[in-house]
C-alpha positions in Angstrom: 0.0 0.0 0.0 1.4 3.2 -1.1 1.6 6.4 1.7 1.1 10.1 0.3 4.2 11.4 0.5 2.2 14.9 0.2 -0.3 14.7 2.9 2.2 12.9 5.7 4.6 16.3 4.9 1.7 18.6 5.5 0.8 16.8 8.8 4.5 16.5 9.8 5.5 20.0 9.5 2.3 20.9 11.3 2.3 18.6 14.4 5.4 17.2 16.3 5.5 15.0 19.7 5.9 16.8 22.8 8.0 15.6 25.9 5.1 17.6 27.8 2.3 15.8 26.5 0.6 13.5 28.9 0.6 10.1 29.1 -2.0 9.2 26.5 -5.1 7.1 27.4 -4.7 4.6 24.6 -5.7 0.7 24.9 -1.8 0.3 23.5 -0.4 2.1 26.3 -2.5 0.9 28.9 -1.9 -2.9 28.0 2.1 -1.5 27.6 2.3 -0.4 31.1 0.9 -3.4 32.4 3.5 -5.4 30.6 6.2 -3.2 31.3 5.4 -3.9 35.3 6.2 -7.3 34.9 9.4 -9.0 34.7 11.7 -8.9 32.9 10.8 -6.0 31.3 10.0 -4.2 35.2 13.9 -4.7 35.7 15.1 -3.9 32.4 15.9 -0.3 30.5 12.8 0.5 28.3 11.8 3.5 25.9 9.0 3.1 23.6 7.7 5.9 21.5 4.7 5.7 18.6 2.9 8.8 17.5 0.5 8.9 14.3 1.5 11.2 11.2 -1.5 13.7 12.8 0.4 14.0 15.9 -1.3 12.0 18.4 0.6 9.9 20.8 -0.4 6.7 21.0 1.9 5.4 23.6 4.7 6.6 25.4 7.1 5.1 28.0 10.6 6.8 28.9 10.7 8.2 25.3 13.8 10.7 25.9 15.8 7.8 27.5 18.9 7.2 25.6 19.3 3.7 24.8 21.8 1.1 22.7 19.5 0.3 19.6 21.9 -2.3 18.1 20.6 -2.9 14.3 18.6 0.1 14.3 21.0 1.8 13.6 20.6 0.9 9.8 17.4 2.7 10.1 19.3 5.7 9.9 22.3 4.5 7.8 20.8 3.3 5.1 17.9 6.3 5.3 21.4 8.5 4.6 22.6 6.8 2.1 19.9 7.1 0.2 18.9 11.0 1.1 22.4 11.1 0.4 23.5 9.3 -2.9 20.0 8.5 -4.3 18.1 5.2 -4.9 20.0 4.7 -8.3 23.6 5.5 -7.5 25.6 2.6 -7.9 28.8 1.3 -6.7 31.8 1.7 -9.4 35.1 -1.0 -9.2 37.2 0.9 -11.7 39.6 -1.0 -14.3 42.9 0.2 -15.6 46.7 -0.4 -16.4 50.3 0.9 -16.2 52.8 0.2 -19.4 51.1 -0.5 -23.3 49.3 -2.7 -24.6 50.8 -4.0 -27.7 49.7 -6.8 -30.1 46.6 -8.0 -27.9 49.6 -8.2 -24.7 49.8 -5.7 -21.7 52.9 -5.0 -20.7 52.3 -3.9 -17.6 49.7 -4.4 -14.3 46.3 -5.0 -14.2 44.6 -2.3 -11.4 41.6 -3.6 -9.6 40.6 0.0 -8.5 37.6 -0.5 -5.9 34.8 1.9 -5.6 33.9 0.6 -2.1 31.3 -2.1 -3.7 30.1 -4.1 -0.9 28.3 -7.1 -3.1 31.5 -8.3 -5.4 30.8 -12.2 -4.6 28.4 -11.9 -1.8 25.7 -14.0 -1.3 22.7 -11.8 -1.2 20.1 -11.3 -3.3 21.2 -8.1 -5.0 24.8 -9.5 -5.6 25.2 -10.8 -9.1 26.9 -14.4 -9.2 30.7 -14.1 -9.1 31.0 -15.5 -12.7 28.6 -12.7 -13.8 30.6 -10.3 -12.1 33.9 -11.8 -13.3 32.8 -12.3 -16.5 31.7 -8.7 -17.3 35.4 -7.9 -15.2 36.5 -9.9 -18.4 34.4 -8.2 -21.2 36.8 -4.8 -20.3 39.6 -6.6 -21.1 38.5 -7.8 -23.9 37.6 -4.8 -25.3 40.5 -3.7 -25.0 42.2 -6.0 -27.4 43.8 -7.9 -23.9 44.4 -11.6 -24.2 47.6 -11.5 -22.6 49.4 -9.8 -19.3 52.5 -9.8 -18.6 52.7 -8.1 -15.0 50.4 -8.6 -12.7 46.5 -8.4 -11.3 46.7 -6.2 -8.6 43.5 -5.3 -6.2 43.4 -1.7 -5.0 41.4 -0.9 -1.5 42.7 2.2 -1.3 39.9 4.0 -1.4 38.4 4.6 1.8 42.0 5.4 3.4 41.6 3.8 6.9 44.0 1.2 7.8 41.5 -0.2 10.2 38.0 -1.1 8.3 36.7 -2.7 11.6 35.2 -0.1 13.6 37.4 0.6 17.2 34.3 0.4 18.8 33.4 -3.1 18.4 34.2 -5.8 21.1 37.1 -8.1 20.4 34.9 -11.4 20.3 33.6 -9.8 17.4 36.3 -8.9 15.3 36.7 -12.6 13.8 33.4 -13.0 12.6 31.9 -12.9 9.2 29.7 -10.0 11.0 32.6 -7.9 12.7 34.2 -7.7 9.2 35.0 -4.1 7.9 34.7 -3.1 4.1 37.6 -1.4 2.1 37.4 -0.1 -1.1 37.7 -3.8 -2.8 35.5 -6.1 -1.2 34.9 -9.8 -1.7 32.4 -12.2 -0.4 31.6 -9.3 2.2 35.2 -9.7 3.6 34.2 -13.5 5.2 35.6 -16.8 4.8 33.8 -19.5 6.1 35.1 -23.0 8.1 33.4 -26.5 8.7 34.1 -27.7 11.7 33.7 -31.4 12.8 34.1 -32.8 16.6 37.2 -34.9 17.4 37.3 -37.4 19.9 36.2 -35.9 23.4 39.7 -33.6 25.1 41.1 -33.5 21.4 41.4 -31.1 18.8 38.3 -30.2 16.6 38.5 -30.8 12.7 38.3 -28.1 10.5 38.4 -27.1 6.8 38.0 -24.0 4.8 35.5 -24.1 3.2 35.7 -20.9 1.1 37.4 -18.8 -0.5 40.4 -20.4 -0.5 42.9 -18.7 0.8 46.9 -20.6 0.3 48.6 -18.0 1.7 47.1 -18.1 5.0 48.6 -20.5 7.9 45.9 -21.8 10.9 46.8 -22.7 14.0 43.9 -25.2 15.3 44.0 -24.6 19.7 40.3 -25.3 19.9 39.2 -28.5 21.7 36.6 -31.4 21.6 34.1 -30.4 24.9 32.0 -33.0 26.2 28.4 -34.0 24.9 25.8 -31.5 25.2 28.6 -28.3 26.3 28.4 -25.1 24.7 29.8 -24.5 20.9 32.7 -21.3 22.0 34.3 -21.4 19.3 35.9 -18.3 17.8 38.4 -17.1 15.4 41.3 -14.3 15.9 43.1 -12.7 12.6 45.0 -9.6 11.8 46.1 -7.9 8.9 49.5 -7.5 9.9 50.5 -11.2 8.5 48.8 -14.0 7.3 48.0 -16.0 10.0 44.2 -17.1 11.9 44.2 -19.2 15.2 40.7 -21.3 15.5 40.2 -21.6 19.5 37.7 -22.2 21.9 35.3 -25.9 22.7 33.3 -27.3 20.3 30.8 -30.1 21.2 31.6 -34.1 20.7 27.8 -34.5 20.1 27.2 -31.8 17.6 27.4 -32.2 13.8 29.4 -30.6 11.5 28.7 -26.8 11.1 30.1 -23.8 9.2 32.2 -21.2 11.3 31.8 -17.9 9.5 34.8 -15.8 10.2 36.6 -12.8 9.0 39.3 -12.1 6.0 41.8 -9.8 6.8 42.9 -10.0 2.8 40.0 -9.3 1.0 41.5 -7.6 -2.0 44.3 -9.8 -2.0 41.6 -12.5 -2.5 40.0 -10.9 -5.1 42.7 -10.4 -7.2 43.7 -14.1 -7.0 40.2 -15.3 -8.0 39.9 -12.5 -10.7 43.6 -13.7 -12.1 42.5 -17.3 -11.8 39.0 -16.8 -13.7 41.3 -15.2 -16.6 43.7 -17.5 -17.0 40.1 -20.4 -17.1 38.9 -18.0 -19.2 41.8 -17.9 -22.2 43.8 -14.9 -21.0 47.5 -15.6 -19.8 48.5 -13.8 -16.3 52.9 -13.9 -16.1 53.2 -12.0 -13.4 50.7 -13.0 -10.7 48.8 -11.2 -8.0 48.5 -9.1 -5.6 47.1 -5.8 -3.6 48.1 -2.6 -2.5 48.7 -1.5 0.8 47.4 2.1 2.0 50.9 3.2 2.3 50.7 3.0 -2.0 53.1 -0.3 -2.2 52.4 -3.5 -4.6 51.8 -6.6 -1.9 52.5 -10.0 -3.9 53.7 -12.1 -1.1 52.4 -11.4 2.5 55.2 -12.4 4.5 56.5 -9.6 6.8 59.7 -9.8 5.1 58.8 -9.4 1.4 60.0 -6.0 -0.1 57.8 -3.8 -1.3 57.6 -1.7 -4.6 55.6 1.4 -5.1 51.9 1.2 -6.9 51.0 3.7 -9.3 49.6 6.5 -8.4 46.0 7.0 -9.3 46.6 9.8 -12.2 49.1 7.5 -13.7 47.0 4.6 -14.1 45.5 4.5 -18.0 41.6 3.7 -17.7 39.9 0.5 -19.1 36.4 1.0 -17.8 33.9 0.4 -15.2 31.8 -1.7 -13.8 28.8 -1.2 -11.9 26.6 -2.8 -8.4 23.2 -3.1 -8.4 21.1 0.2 -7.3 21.5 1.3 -4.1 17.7 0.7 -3.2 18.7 -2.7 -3.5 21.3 -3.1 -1.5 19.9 -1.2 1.2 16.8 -3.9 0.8 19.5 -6.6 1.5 20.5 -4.7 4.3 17.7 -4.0 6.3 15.8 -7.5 5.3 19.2 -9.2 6.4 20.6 -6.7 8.8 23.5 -7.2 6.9 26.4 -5.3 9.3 29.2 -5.3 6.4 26.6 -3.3 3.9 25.7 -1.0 6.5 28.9 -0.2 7.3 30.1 0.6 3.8 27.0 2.9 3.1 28.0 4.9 5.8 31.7 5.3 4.4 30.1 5.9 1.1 27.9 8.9 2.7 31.6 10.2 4.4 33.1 9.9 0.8 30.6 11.5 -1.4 30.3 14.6 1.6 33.8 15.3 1.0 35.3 13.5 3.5 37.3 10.2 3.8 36.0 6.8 4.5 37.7 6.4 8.5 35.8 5.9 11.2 36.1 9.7 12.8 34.9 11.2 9.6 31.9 9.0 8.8 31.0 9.9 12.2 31.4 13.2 11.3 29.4 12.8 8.5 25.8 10.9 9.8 26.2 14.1 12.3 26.1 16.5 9.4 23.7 14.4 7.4 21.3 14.3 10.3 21.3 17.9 11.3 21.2 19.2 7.5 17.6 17.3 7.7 16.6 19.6 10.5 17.3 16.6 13.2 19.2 17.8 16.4 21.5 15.1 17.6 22.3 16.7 21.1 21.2 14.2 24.3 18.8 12.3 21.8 21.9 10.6 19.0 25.2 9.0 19.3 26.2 7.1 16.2 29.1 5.7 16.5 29.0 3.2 13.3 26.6 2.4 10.3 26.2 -1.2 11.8 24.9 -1.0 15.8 27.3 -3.4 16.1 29.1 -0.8 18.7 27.4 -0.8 22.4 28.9 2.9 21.9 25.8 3.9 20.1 23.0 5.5 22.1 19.5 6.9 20.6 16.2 7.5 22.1 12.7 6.6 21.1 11.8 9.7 20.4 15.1 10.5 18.0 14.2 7.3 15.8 10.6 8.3 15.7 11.5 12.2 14.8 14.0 10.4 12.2 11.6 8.0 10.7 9.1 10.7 10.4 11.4 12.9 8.5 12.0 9.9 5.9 8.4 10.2 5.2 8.5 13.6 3.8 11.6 12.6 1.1 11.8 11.5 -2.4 13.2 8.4 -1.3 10.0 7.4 1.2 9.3 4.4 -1.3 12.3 2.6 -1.4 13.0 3.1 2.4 9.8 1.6 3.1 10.3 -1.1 0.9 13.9 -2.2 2.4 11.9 -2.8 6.0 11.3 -6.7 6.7 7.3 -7.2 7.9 6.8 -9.8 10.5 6.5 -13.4 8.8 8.2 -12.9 5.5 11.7 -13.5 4.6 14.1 -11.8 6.5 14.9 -11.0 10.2 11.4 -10.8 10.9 10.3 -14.2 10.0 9.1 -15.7 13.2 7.8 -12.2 14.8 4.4 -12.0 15.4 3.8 -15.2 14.5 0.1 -15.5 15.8 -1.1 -12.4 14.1 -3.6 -11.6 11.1 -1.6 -12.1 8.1 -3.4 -8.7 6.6 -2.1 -7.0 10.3 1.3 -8.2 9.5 1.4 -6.6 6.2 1.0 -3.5 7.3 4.3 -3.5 9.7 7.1 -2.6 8.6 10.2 -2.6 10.7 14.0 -3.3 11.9 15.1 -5.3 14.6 17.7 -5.0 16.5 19.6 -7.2 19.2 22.7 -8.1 21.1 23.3 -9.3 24.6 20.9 -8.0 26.5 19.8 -5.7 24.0 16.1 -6.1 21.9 14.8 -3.0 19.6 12.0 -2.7 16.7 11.2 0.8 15.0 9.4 1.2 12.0 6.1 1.9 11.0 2.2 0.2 10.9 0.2 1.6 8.1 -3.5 1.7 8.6 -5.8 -0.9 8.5 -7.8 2.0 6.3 -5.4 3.4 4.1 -5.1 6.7 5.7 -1.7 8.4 5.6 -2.7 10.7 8.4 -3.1 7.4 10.9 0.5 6.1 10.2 2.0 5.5 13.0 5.6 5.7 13.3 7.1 3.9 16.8 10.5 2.8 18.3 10.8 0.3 21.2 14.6 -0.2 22.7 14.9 -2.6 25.4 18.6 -3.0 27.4 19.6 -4.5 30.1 17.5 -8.1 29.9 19.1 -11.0 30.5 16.3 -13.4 29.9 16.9 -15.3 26.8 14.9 -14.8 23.7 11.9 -17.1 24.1 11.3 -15.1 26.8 11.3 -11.8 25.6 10.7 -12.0 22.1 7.1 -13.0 22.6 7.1 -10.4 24.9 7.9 -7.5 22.4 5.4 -9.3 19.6 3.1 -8.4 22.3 4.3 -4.3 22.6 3.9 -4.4 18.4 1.1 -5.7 18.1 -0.4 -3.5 21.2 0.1 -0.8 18.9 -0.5 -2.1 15.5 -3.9 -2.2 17.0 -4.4 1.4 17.1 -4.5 1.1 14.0 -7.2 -1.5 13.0 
């Protein structure tokens, strides 16, 4: 069902939610406080704002209370990133050469210049296939006249100039995971690589293999063990981008079955360039030289050994363009990342947003940035917004209720309401919200459109619940953070399908 964009500005420029207003005498809020004087949520942190376009509260509870809101903070990365860049822009990985090209040979390198495209060989919808991708890497070459290079494929990441892409405000249990990994400028599988583990015998070491990509240069230390039947899975991974070298550690279960460890890649370029040099030479076109990447100090990588000597790159002005090639539309990938809640896309969009405001892509400036970006939409940040990342993934972040709800009215009123609507998951249907609400009216859960949001102890939905009658001016727009409960998530979970619903049912 499509919202007015017309009407909802009229009614949001006219009406906005004040801290004074009374508590309102809703059904919602009275069936909210009841449940909020219960355990766990009695014990817990909880704000929980949701006001209709017309500027009625239809509950409030702690709204001004400054909460970590995990995921949700894709709700206002990815509503940046498209304010920012637009729904069509798309991601460029740039293609070009040092020396000539002579009789169908290059006699020189092959640049991989990355445009900060998070989806080269990931797995989500909007990512084309990696032969698709590879193959159209290819075309460039061929039309060109290249069937033949003598130097080397090199991947460049230089773009977003920070020599740490994982945020400093991320735990360190989460740095070796495929969902603590940070983007550079060249991406590849969203900077993961993925183990299967298998028990050993009970005290012993687990087995393990990689599973993908394949990665030869890399060394593994294996210092995890076998725990007995029915123990917790700890495993974890530690890597680092100063060598090549991963250490798998912690107690996997002698009962379990084999599973896949998703992990981090500290060489993501460097990857790249090895599959794109191996697709060529499959594909017909000889590669003497090699591969390898470039490091942000500007010198060629082709062996990652500490003790390798380096050589200089080119620099950007003296590389001879090939061409371009192009990521899907941002709308897309911002789907993927809100239906997913897909950390590594959110956390290049923001770096996008710092690069196209001028800025570079480290982690003070694309602060800097979603500050700018929020207060040039006429949304003071001061004691209502922290962002510290594009992710959540950071317990540094803190935003109240009634920030998110002031933030998701003002997408409303922008040309790129549609496709930020679109990119929310609704309770039941694929996503992050597939088991939410799992009792309610399918027509009801239509009409919800949100983001979740959790870590330890932390559980968060904001988003919007059009009207069961179509009117624009009965859109309510809510946000419901929850810290500080332990209880595990069959507790609480049903608990918060409750809250949603609550106040979905304003709106019937």
């Amino acid at each position: 069902m499509r919202i007015k964009t017309t009407l909802l500005t009229v009614a949001l420029l006219l009406t906005a939610w004040s801290a004074t207003a009374g508590i309102p005498r809703t059904e919602a809020q009275r069936a909210i406080d009841a449940i909020c004087a219960r355990e766990p949520l009695r014990s817990s942190l909880v704000g929980i704002l949701a006001v209709r376009a017309s500027g009625d509260t239809v509950v409030a509870v702690n709204p001004r209370q400054k909460l970590v809101p995990a995921s949700n903070v894709k709700l206002l990365t990815t509503g940046l990133a498209l304010h920012r860049l637009g729904a069509d822009y798309r991601f460029p990985t740039n293609f070009g050469y040092t020396g000539t090209i002579e009789n169908g040979t290059l006699q020189g390198d092959l640049y991989i210049i990355g445009g900060g495209d998070p989806t080269t060989g990931a797995r989500t919808d909007c990512a084309a296939a990696l032969s698709k991708t590879f193959g159209e890497w290819a075309a460039i070459l061929s039309e060109a006249g290249i069937s033949r290079i003598e130097g080397r494929v090199l991947g460049d990441p230089r773009l977003f100039g920070d020599p740490t892409p994982q945020n400093l405000g991320w735990t360190f249990d989460d740095l070796g995971t495929n969902y603590g990994a940070g983007p550079t400028g060249l991406n590849f599988f969203e900077n993961a690589q993925n183990f299967y583990i298998t028990p050993g015998r009970l005290g012993e070491k687990p087995n393990y293999r990689v599973q993908y990509p394949d990665t030869p240069w890399m060394r593994y230390a294996n210092h995890a063990v076998t725990g007995a039947a029915r123990s917790s899975n700890t495993l974890y991974y530690i890597n680092t981008a100063l060598a090549p070298f991963g250490e798998i550690a912690g107690s996997f279960p002698v009962d379990r079955r084999g599973y896949t460890l998703e992990c981090s890649n500290a060489y993501a370029a460097y990857t790249c360039a090895w599959y794109f040099r191996n697709y060529l030479e499959d594909n017909g076109i000889r590669v003497e030289g090699g591969w390898g990447d470039i490091t942000l100090q500007g010198e060629i990588r082709t062996d990652l050994t500490p003790v390798m000597p380096l050589s200089p790159a080119a620099q950007r002005e003296d590389i001879t363009p090939l061409g371009t090639a192009w990521s899907a539309p941002l709308a897309d990938i911002v789907s993927d990342t809100n239906h997913e809640s897909d950390n590594f896309y959110a956390e290049t969009l923001l770096r996008a947003v710092a690069i196209h405001s001028g800025l570079s892509g480290s982690q003070d400036d694309c602060e800097d940035a979603a500050e700018a970006g929020l207060r040039a939409l006429g949304l003071r940040t001061d004691g209502a917004c922290q962002q510290f990342d594009g992710s959540g993934l950071s317990r540094k972040n803190y935003i109240s209720p009634a920030f998110f709800v002031r933030f998701l009215r003002k997408m409303t009123t922008l040309p790129v309401w549609e496709p930020y609507l679109a990119s929310l998951p609704v309770p039941g249907a694929k996503g992050t919200l597939e088991n939410r609400l799992p009792n309610a009216d399918p027509a009801l859960k239509e009409r919800i459109h949100m983001k979740s949001g959790s870590m330890n102890g932390v559980r968060c939905f904001s988003g919007y619940i059009q009207a069961a009658d179509g009117n624009p001016e009965n859109l309510i727009v809510f946000s419901l953070l929850l810290n500080n409960c332990t209880d595990g998530s069959f507790v609480v979970m049903p608990i918060l399908d409750d809250i949603v619903a609550a106040i979905a049912g304003e709106n019937d």
